[in-house]
Phi, psi and omega in degrees: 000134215223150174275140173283154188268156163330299204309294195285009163266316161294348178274319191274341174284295209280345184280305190269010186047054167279357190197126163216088055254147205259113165277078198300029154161194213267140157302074179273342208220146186264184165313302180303344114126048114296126197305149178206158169295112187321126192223160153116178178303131219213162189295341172230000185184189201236081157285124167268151197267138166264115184305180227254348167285089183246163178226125191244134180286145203221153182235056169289316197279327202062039180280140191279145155258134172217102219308332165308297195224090180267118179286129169271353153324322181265356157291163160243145152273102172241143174230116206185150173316320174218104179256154208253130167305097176273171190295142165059059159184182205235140183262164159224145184222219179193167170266163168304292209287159184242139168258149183230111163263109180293183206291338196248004192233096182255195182205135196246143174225171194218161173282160192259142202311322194299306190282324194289329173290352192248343207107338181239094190281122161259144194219152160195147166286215172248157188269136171255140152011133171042026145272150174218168164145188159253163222269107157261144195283123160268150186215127159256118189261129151286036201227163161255027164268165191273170241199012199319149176246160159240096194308135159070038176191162227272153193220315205198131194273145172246151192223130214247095193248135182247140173296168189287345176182146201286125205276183190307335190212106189278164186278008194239331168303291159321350213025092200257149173301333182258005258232128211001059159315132193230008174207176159346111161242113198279178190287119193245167183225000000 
């Protein structure tokens, strides 16, 4: 299994819509010619961006989490630029980009350096074989400050390993539950 390179995450993006919308190289900067957290193809992987859709987690209800029977009670919806994380507690978002992962392809993601040094743990599971959609992000603040994200600028780098043949059973050959998620999507069973 080998990691895909800039050249060939770009080739696979633009023939194959693997990433859309597709940044062909990295962003630092806005129009206004302000720093942001950095997105687009990168030398070995993809920093993706986090929309402006977060659902922040709340104890209004006193609800227990459980991943068999997940209450959507404990979250608040928010939709806004910068949503602020309060201490010692967890966000859910989603990405700007919607990914189509081909069949030879998995993807591994890692948090990006900017947040994790802030304190803020990004988690996603591996995008498997024949899944699509867009990704939802978890972000944890461990710190016992309140936290900001940035809505529409880099949340997380994905790292693209193509397997030796594409394999036998794909998530999307599975009908996997999570299988062309299009907002926030909370936990099903």
């Amino acid at each position: 299994m080998a990691i895909l390179s800039d050249k060939s995450i770009t080739k696979l993006a633009l023939e194959n819509q693997m990433i859309e919308p597709f940044v062909a190289r990295q962003e630092k900067k806005d129009q206004k010619e302000k720093g942001i957290i950095s997105y687009g193809v990168s030398s070995y992987g993809y920093d993706a961006r986090v929309s402006d859709e977060f659902k922040i987690f709340t104890n209004i209800e006193s609800s227990t989490v459980d991943p068999k029977d997940f209450c959507p009670k404990g979250f608040v919806d928010k939709k806004t630029d910068i949503c602020i994380i309060p201490p010692n507690s967890f966000v859910l978002a989603r990405t700007v980009e919607y990914f189509r992962i081909p069949d030879d392809v998995l993807v591994v993601c890692v948090g990006k350096s900017t947040y994790a040094r802030c304190g803020i743990i990004v988690n996603v599971t591996p995008l498997e074989p024949g899944w699509e959609g867009h990704v939802t992000l978890e972000f944890s603040n461990t710190t016992p400050l309140p936290a900001k994200i940035y809505a529409n600028e880099g949340a997380c780098q994905f790292l693209f390993f193509k397997g030796d043949q594409p394999c036998e059973t794909t998530y999307a050959d599975r009908d996997g539950k999570y299988m062309r998620q299009t907002g926030v999507t909370l936990p099903k069973i």
